[in-house]
C-alpha positions in Angstrom: 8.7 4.5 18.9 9.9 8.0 19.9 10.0 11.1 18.0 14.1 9.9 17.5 13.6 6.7 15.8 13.6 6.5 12.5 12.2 4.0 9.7 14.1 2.9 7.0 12.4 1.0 4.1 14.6 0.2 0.8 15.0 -2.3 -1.3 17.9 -3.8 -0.2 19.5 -4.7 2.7 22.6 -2.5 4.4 21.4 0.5 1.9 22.3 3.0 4.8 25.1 1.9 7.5 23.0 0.9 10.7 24.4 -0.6 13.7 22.9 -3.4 14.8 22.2 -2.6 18.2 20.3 0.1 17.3 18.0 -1.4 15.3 14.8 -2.7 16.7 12.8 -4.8 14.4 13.7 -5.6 10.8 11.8 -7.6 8.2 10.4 -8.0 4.7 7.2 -6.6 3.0 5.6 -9.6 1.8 3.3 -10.0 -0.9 -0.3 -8.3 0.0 0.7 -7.1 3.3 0.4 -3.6 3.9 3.2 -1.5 5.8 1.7 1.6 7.9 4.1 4.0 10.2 1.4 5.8 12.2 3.1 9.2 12.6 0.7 10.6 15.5 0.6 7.2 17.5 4.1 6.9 17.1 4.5 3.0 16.0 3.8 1.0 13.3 0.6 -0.9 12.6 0.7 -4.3 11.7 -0.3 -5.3 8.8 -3.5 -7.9 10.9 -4.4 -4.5 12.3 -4.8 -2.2 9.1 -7.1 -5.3 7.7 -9.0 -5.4 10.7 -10.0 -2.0 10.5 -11.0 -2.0 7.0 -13.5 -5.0 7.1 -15.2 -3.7 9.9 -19.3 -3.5 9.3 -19.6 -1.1 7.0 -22.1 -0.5 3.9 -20.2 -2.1 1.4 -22.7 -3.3 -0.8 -24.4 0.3 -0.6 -20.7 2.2 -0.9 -20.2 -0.1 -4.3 -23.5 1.1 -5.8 -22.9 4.1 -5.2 -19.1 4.3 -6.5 -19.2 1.0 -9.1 -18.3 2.8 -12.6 -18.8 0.0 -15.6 -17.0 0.1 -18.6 -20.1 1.1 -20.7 -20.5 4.2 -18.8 -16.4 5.0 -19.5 -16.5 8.1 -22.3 -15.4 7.1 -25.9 -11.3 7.5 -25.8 -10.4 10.7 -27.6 -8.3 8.3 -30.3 -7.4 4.7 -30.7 -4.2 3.6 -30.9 -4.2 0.3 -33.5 -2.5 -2.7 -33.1 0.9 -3.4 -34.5 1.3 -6.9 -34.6 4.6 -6.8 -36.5 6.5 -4.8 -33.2 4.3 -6.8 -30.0 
């Protein structure tokens, strides 16, 4: 990538007017794959690469003990909103 290319992510296909030759790779995001446009590096990292990175050796058991919130330890809700069975 260069500091003139540009990404374009939408919903649909032909949302803006692009000719062809100019673009250089096209796809889909698929289910639970990850889409990263590293703006310093200047290309995009795959989606094999983000996970790579993120299951490296790290403390995980320790960062979960650490972070792990249960739903006992949630504060009582400030009100309860009862069921309406008649409108679900």
């Amino acid at each position: 990538m260069t500091e003139d290319d540009t990404v374009v992510m939408a919903s649909e296909a032909g949302v803006l007017e692009i000719p062809a030759a100019e673009i250089k790779m096209k796809g889909r995001l698929q289910p639970g794959k990850m889409f990263l446009v590293d703006t310093v590096e200047g290309r995009i990292v795959t989606d094999r690469e983000i996970k790579n990175r993120l299951q490296l050796p790290q403390a995980h058991a320790q960062w979960l003990k650490e972070n792990q919130i249960s739903l006992d330890q949630l504060p009582e809700p400030v009100r309860v909103h009862a069921s309406d069975h008649q409108t679900i």
